[in-house]
C-alpha positions as CSV (number, residue, x, y, z in Angstrom):
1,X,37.4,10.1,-12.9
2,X,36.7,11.9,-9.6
3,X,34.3,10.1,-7.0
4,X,33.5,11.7,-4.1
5,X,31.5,9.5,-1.3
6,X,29.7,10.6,1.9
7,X,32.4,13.0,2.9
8,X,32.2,15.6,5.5
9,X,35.5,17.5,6.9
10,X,35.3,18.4,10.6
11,X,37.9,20.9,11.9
12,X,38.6,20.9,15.9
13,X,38.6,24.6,16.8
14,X,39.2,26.1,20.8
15,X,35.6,27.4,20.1
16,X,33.8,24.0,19.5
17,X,33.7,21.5,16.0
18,X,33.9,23.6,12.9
19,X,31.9,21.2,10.1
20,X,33.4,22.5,6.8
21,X,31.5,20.0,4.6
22,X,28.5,17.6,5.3
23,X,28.0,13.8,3.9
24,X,28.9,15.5,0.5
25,X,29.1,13.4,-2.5
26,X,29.8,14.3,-6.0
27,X,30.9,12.7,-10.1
28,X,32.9,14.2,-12.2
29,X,33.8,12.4,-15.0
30,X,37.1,12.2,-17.3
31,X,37.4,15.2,-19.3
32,X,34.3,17.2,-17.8
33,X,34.6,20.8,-16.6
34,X,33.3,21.7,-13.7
35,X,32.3,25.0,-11.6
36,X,31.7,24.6,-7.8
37,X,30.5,28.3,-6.6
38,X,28.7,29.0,-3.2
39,X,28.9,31.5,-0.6
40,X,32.2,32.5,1.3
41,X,32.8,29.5,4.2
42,X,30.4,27.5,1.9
43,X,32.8,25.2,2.1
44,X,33.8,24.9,-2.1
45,X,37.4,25.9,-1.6
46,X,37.7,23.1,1.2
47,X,36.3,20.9,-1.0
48,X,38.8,21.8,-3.8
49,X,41.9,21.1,-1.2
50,X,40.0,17.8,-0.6
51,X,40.2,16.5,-4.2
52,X,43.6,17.5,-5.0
53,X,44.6,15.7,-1.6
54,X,45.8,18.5,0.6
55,X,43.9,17.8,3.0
56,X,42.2,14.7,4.5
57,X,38.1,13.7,4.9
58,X,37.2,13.8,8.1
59,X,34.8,10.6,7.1
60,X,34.1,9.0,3.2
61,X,36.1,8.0,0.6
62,X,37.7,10.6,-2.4
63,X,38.7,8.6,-5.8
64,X,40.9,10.2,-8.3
65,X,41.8,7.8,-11.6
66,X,41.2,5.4,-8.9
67,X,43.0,5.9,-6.5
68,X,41.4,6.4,-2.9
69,X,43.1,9.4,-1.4
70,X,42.3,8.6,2.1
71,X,44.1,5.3,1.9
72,X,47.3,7.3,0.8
73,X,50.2,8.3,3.2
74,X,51.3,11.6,3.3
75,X,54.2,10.7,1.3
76,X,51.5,9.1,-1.0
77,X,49.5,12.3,-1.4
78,X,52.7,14.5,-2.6
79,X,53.7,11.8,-5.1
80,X,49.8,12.0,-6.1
81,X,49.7,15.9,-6.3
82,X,52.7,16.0,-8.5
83,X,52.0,13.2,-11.0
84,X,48.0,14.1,-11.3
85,X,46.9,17.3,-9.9
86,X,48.0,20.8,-11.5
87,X,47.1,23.9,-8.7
88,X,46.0,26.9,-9.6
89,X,45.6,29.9,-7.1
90,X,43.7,33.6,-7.0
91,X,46.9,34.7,-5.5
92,X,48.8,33.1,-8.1
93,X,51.7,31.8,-5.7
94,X,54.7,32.2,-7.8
95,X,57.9,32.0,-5.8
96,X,58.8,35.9,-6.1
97,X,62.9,35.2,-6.3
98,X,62.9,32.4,-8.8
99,X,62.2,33.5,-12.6
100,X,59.3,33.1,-14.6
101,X,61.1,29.7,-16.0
102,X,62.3,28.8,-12.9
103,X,58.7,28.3,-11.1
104,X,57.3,26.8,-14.2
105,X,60.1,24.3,-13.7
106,X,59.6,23.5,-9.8
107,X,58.0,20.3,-10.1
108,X,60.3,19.3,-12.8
109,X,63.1,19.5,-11.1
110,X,61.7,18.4,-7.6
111,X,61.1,15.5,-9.9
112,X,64.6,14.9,-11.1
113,X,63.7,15.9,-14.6
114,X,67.1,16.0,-17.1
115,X,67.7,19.6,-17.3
116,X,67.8,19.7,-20.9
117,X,64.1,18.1,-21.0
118,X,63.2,20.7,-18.3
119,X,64.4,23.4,-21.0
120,X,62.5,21.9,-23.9
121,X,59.3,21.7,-21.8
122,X,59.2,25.3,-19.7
123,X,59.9,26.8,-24.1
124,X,56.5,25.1,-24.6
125,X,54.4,25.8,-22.0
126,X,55.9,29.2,-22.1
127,X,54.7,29.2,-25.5
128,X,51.5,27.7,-24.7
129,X,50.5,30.8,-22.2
130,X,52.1,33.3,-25.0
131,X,54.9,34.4,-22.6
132,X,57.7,33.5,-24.8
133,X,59.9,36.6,-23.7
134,X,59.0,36.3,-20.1
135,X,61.3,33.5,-18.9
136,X,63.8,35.5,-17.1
137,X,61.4,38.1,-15.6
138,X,60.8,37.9,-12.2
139,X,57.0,37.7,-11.1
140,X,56.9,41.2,-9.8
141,X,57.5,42.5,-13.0
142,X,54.2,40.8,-14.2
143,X,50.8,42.0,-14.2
144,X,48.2,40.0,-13.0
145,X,47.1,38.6,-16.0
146,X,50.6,37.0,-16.8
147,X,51.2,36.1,-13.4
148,X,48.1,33.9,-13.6
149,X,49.6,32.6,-17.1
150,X,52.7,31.6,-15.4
151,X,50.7,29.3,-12.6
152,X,48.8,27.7,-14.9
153,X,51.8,26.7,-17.1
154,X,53.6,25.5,-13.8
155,X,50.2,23.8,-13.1
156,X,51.0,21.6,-16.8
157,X,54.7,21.0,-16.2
158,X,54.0,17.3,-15.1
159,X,51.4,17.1,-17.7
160,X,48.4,16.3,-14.9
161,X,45.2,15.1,-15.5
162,X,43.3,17.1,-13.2
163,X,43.2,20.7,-13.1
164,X,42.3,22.2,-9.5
165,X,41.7,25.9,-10.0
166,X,40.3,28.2,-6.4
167,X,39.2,31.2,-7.5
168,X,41.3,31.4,-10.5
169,X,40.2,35.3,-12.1
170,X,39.6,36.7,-8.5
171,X,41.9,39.2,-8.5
172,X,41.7,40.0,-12.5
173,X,39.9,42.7,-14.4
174,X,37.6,41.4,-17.1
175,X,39.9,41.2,-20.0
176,X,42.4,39.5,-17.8
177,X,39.9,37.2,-16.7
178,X,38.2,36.3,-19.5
179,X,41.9,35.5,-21.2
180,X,42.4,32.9,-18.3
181,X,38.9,31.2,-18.8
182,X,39.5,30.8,-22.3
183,X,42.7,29.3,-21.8
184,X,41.6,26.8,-18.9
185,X,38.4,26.1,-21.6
186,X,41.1,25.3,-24.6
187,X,43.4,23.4,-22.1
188,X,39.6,21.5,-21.0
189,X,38.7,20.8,-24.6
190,X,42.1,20.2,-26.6
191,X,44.2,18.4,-24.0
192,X,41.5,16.5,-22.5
193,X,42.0,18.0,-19.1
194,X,39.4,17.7,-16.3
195,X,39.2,20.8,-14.5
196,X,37.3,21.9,-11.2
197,X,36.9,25.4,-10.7
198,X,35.8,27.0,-7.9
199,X,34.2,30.6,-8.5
200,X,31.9,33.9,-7.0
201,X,31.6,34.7,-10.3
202,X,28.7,32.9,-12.1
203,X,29.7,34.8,-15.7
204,X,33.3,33.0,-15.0
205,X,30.7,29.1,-14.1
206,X,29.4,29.6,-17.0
207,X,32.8,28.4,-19.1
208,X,31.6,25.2,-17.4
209,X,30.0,22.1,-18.7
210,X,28.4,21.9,-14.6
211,X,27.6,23.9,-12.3
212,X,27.6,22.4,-8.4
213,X,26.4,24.9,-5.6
214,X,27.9,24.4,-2.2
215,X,25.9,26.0,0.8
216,X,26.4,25.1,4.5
217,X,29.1,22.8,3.8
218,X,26.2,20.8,1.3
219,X,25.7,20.0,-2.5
220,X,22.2,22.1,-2.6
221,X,22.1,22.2,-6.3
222,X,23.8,21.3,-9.9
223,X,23.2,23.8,-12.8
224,X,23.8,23.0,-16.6
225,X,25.9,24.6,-18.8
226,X,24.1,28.5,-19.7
227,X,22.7,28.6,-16.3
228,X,20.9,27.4,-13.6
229,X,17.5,25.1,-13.5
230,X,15.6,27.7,-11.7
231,X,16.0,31.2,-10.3
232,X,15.7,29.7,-6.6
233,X,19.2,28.2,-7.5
234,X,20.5,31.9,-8.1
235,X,18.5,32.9,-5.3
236,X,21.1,30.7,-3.2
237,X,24.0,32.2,-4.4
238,X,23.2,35.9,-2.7
């Protein structure tokens, strides 16, 4: 499903060339779910914004249910990232002055949705995330947990194939966080979902069929599912 090929992602800074990622290449196939972890500036989260087309390679190719992103327009990319690719955030991202129902139903409606299929689809994701009697509360009367809920269910509005989650329990306490791993991991399993999660947390990786260590803006290692091949892998994580 997802192909990446010889990319590297070069940012022009006053200071000199910042190389974010390095002749990186990477599979992930239909359905899989995947944890990319590394050290802060690793480069993951850059790769994350990479495959879900919110950014450009600086060289190489990126295929999505092929379709080569760097041969898309900008135009292109939105109409990609709303039809394929659901976002999900640490910092959640909800639109604090629109309801709970409301930001579940952006892309819907940005999408010229019917309204009255827009109602029938924010009941069941709402349902979905068990947050039923949440639609008209406003985000700041959420806690974290829920808030998290809410994203993800605006992240399955358009029904994508591709999950794109950055750090997705960071600012969760371990029940919280464990609630939103087992929901992305029945969303993974039940609806077929691919999903690409980028993590500190190794516990979190291990919800993950693969693991994929960045370091240095380079693929230095892939773990298996219940841990990684060696300790030296570990090692690289400090």
């Amino acid at each position: 499903m997802i192909s990446v090929s010889n990319v590297s992602k070069v940012y022009a800074l006053a200071s000199g060339d910042f190389i974010a990622l390095k002749e990186t290449a990477m599979q992930v196939r239909k359905g899989e779910f995947v944890a990319i972890m590394g050290p802060s500036g690793s480069g993951k989260s850059t790769l994350l914004q990479l495959l879900g087309g919110l950014d450009q390679p600086t060289t190489g190719n990126i295929v999505v249910d092929g379709i080569d992103l760097t041969k898309l327009n900008e135009k292109e990319r939105t109409l990609f990232r709303r039809k394929k690719v659901g976002f999900v955030f640490q910092n959640y991202q909800l639109l604090p002055m629109m309801t709970v129902g409301e930001n579940i139903a952006l892309s819907l409606t940005a999408n010229n949705t019917p309204k009255n299929e827009i109602n029938t689809i924010v009941q069941k994701l709402l349902s979905e995330v068990n947050l039923q009697d949440k639609e008209s509360a406003f985000p700041s009367q959420l806690s974290g947990g829920q808030q998290q809920r809410v994203a993800i269910a605006r992240a399955l509005a358009m029904k994508p194939s591709l999950i794109l989650a950055d750090e997705p329990t960071g600012n969760l306490d371990q029940k919280n966080s464990e609630d939103i791993l087992k929901l992305l991991s029945r969303l993974n399993k039940e609806e077929k979902i691919t999903v690409v999660m980028v993590t500190h947390d190794q516990q979190a990786a291990q919800v993950a069929d693969r693991i994929i260590v960045v370091r240095d803006g380079m693929i230095v290692e892939e773990g298996h599912k219940g841990g990684y091949r060696n300790e030296k892998v570990a090692n690289r994580m400090a």
